[in-house]
N, C-alpha and C positions, 0 to 999 in steps of 0.2 A: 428640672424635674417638675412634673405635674403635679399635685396634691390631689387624692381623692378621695379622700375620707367626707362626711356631711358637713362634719366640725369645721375642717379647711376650705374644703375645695370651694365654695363661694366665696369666698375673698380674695379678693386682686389683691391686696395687700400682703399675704400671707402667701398667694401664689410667688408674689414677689420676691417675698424674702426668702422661700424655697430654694430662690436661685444666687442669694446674695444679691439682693439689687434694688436697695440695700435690707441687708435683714432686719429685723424689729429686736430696736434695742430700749433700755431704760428711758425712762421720756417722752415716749409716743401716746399718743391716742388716738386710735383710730378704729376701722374694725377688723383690721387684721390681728389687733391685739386682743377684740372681744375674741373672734373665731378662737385667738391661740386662748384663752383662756378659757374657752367652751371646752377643748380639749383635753385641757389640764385636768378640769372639773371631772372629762366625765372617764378619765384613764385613774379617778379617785384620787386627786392631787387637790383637796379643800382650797376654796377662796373667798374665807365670810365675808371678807372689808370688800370686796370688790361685789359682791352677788349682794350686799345686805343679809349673811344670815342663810342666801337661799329664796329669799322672798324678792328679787329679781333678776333679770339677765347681765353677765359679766360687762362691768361699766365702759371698758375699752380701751382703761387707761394702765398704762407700765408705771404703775410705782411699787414701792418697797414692798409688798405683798407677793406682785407677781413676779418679781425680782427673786424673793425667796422661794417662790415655790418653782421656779423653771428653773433654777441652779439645782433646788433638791432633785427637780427631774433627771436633769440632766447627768449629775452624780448620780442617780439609779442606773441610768441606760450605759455608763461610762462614760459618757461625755464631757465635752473640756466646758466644764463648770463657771461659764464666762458671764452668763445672763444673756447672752445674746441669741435670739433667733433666726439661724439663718439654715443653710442646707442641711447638713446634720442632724439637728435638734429637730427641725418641722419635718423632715424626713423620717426620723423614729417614729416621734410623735404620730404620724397619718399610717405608717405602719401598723404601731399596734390599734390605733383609734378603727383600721380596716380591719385586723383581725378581731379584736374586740368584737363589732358588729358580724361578723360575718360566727362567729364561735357564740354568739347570743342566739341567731335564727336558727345552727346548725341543732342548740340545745333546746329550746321551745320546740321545732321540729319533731324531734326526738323523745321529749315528753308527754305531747301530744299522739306522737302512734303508739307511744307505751300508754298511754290512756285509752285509746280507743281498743288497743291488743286484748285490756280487761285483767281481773288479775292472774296471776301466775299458776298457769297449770289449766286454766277453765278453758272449754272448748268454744270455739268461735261462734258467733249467736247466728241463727238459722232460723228462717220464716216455715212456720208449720202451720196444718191446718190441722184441727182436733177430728178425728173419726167420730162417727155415729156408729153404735153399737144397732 
């Protein structure tokens, strides 16, 4: 399986694990583990010890942080709650990380032509020239 989500799809590590080969478990560091933990972050699965707070990019490393929050994942999506990353889990994950993004543009789209539409009920704005009496 391909990963194409932003979060995933650059990482050969993450690609990897997509397939089993081998997936990303407790112990790692690398940046298949940043990528999955970009992920985590931006599907709103908090990671302060690993990001600082937020005031940097996900450190890369699998420990007891990300350990709990990809189990908690996991047990959302129904998943076998293993800690492990492998087909399953990065395949959810890049699913909704695709719909996510793709349901953000659809909605900025959408609130911008209802902005430009003007408010509710008023007639569409027309270029006029004023008569001289």
């Amino acid at each position: 399986m391909a990963l194409v989500s932003k979060q995933l799809a650059g990482s050969p590590t993450a690609q990897k694990a997509a397939n089993n080969a081998p997936p990303i478990a407790y112990g790692a560091s690398n940046e298949g583990v940043a990528a999955m933990q970009r992920g985590l972050i931006d599907l709103d699965y908090p990671m302060p010890g690993s990001t600082a707070h937020g005031a940097k990019p996900p450190d890369g490393i699998y420990g007891p942080e990300t350990g709990k929050v990809l189990k908690q994942f996991q047990r959302d999506n129904q998943l076998v709650s293993d800690g492990v990353a492998g087909r399953m889990t990065l395949g959810r994950m890049d699913e909704l990380l695709v719909t996510q993004a793709n349901y953000s543009a659809v909605a900025e789209n959408a609130a911008i032509a209802q902005q430009l539409a003007g408010p509710s009920g008023s007639r569409p704005f027309s270029a006029t020239t004023a008569r001289r009496a």
